[in-house]
N, C-alpha and C positions, 0 to 999 in steps of 0.2 A: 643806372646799372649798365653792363657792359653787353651787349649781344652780336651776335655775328650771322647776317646774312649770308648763305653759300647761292652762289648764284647758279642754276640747273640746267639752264633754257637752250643750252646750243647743242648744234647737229652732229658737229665731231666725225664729216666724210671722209676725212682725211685718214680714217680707219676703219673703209668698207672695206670688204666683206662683213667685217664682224659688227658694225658703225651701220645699223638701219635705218629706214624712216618711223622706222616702229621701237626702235633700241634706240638711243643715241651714248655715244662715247662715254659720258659719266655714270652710264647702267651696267659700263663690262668690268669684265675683270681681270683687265691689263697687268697687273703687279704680283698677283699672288696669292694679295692682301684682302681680297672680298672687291666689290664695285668701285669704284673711284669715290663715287659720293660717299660711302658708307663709310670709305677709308678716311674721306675730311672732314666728317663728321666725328669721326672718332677720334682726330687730332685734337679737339677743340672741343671737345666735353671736358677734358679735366679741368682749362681754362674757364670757361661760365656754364652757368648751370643748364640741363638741358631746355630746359622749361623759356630760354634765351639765346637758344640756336633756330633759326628761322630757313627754311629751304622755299626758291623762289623756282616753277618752273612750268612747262608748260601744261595744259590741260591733257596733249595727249600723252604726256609722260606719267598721267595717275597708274598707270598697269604696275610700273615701276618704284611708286614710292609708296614703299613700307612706312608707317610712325613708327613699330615695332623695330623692326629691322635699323631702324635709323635710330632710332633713342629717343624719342622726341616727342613733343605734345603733338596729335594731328590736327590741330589747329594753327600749328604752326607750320606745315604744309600749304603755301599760296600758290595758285595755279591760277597762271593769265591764262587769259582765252585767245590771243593768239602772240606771237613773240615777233616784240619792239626793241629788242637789244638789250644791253643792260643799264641806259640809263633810267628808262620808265622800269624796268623789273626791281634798279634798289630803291627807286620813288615809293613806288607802289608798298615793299615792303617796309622803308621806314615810317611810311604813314601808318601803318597797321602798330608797327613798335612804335611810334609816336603815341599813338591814340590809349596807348596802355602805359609807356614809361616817359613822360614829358620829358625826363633830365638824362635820356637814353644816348648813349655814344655807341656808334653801327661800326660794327669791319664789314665790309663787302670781301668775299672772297670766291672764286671758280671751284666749281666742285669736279673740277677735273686734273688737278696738277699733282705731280708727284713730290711727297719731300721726305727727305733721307731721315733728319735728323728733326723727331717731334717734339722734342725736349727743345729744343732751341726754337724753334719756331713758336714754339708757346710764350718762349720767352723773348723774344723782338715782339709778336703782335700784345702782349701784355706792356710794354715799354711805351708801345705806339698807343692803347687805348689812357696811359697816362698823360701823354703828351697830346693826344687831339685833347682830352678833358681840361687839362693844365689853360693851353693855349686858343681853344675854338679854330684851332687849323683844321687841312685837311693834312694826312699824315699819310708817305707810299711807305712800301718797302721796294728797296733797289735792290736785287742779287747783283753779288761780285761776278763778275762777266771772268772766265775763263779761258775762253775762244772767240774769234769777231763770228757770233753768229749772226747770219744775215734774216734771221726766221721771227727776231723778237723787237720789241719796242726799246727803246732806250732811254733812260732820265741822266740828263746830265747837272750833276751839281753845281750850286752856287756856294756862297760865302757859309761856314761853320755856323749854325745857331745857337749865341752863346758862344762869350768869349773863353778862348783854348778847349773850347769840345770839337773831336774830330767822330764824334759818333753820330751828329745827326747835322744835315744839311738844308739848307735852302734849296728847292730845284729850280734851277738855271731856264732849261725848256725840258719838252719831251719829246723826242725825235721816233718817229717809227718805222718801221724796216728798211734799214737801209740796205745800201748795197755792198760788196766783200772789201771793197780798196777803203769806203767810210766807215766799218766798222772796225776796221783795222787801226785806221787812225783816231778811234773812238778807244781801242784801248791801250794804245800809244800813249794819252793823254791820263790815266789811269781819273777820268773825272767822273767817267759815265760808269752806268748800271745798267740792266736787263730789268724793265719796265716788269713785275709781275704780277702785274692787273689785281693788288691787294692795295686797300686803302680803306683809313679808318678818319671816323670825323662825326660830331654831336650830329645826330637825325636832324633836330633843328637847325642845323645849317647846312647840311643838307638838303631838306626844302627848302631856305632859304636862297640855294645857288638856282636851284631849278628854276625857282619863280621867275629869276635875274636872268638865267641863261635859256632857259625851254621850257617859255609861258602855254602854250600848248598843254604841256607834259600835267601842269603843276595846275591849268585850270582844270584839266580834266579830272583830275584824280583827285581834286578838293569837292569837286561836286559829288562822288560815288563818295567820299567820306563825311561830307556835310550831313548826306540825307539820311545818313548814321543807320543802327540796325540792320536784320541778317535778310530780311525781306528783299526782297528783288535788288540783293547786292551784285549776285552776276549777273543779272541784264543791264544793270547801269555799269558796271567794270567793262563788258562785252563793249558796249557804246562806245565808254571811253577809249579802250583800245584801238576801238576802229578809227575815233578821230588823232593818233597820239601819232608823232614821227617816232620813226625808227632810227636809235641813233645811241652810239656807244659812251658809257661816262667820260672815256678819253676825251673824245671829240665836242663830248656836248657840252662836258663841265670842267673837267681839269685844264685842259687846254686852253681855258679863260679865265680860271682861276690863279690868283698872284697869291703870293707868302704861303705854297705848298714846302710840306717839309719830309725829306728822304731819309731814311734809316740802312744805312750799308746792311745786308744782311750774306750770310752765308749757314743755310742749314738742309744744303742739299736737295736744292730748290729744279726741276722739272716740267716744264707745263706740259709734256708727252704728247707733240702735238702732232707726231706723224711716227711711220712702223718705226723709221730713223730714229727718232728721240728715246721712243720705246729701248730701241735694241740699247742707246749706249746706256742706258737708266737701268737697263738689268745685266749688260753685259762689257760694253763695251767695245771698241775695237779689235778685231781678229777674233773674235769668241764667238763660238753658236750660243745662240738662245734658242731652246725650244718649250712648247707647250704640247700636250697628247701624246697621242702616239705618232714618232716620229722617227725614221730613220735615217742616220747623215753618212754617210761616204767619201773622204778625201772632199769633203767643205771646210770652209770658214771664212767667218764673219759676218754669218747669216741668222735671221730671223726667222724660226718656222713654227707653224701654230696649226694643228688641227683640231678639230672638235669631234669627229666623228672620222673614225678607218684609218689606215695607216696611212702617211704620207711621209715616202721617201725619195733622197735627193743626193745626187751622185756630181761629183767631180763640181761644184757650184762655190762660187767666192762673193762676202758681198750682197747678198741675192734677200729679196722677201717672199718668204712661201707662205700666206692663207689659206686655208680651207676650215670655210663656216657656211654651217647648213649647206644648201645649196649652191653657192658659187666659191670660186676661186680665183684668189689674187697672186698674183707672179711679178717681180719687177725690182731691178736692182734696188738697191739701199738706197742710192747718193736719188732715185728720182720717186721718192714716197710721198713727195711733194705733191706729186703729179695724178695722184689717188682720190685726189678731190673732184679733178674734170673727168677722170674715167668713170665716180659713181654718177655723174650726172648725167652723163651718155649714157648710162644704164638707168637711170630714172627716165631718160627718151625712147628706150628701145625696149627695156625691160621695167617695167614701175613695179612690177612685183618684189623685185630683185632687190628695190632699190632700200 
């Protein structure tokens, strides 16, 4: 059968104030729409049954994950004990869906990305779980690049798979962030895609790449499922973790991987990975976005979010205004980038805060 790993585990600074050590980015509620995660969970129930959607995430994110709230069996809630990136976090879960569905086909997906259009995304990653099953490949999705953004990864296509199909590709390489004059000439060349960290492929070969590519990863996590049973599963998971490298699927396992295959997609695809992405995914250029209570004044093209009291802003173009709980973030739009090393300086000065 078909099921879908959401992958939960990362920190998401790049959206302090509201982005904590104790919140992380896929527990807010950036869109509108309920949590991030609740939101991609609820993309992807109509697709498989719930009972075959799996959330991977940290131990200390349990405050935050409903079964209820998410739809889900809470058994199908896995929680590492401490976070190795995602290539041990889709290991660890297709082992779990291994141990129940041998002839199981996985989408690994971020439980933090935004998409416009869920109707269409159901229908590319439905396309893709017939073609990993079809072929035993590993299957991306490439989004149509619109702008040379310099924030995302990139796949560049090879040769059509399948003679006169222009809907599914060979991938060429995968290039990641590049810089403004490279991605510019990346879509010059109209070959390349926006890498969006979704990829689907039979669990058993899956494990089968780990073994091949991060022996580590694949001895570890065969010995906490060997000794099978609920008994001291997490002190032997704990173990494992502790001996496992850290280290992302890109880098551990697609990037060594040959006869990967790309699916052009366009369904209003987001990864919302700073205030920037946020504003243009709700508004756009020159447009205010606001959340709470807020009052604007001769602005625009500004982001402003309260949670608690008024927060108003006069004569401002461009600009990110936060206030959550306790602190406050300020700081043009074009450097929201840069909200990453400011929460870490406040994890030095303030760890409360942080």
């Amino acid at each position: 059968m078909d099921h879908v790993i959401v992958m939960a585990g990362g920190l998401g600074t790049r959206f302090w104030p509201e982005s904590r050590m104790s919140r992380s980015k896929q527990f807010l509620d950036l869109t509108g729409g309920g949590s991030m995660i609740v939101e991609t969970v609820r993309r992807l129930l109509p697709l498989v049954p719930r009972e075959n959607v799996w959330v991977v995430a940290g131990e200390k994110d349990a405050p935050h994950l409903s079964a209820r709230k998410l739809g889900i069996p809470p058994g199908n809630i896995l929680l590492e004990p401490e976070g190795r990136n995602t290539a041990p976090a889709v290991a660890f879960a297709a082992a779990r869906i291994e141990s129940r569905d041998a002839d199981a086909v996985i989408a690994a997906t971020p439980a933090d990305h935004a998409v416009a259009n869920a109707a269409s995304f159901r229908s590319v990653l439905k396309k893709g779980f017939r073609l990993a099953r079809r072929t035993d490949r590993f299957v991306t999705l490439g989004i149509t690049p619109d702008h040379p953004a310099t924030g995302y990864g990139y796949i560049e296509r090879g040769t059509p798979f399948g003679a006169g199909r222009k809907d599914v590709y060979l991938v060429r390489r995968f290039t990641e962030k590049p810089d403004l004059r490279t991605a510019r000439r990346f879509l010059r060349t109209r070959r390349f895609y926006w890498n969006s960290g979704i990829f689907i492929v039979r669990a058993a070969t899956y494990r089968n790449r780990v073994e091949r590519f991060l022996p580590p990863v694949h001895r570890e996590l065969e010995k906490v499922f060997r000794d099978g049973g609920k008994r001291g599963f997490r002190d032997r998971l704990r173990r494992a973790y502790a001996r496992m490298p850290s280290i992302s699927v890109d880098y551990g396992v697609l990037e060594k991987e040959v006869g990967i295959l790309v699916i052009p997609s366009d369904f209003g695809w987001n990864d919302i990975g700073t205030w920037r992405s946020l504003h243009e995914f709700l508004g756009g250029a020159g447009k205010n976005v606001t959340t709470g209570e807020v009052v604007l004044s001769d602005c625009r093209g500004s982001l402003v979010r309260s949670d608690r009291g008024v927060v108003a802003v006069i004569g401002m173009e461009n600009v990110v205004v936060i206030r959550s709980g306790d602190a406050v973030l300020v700081c043009p739009r074009n450097r929201s980038e840069e909200v990453k090393g400011v929460a870490e300086e406040v994890k030095r000065k303030f760890p409360a805060l942080a």
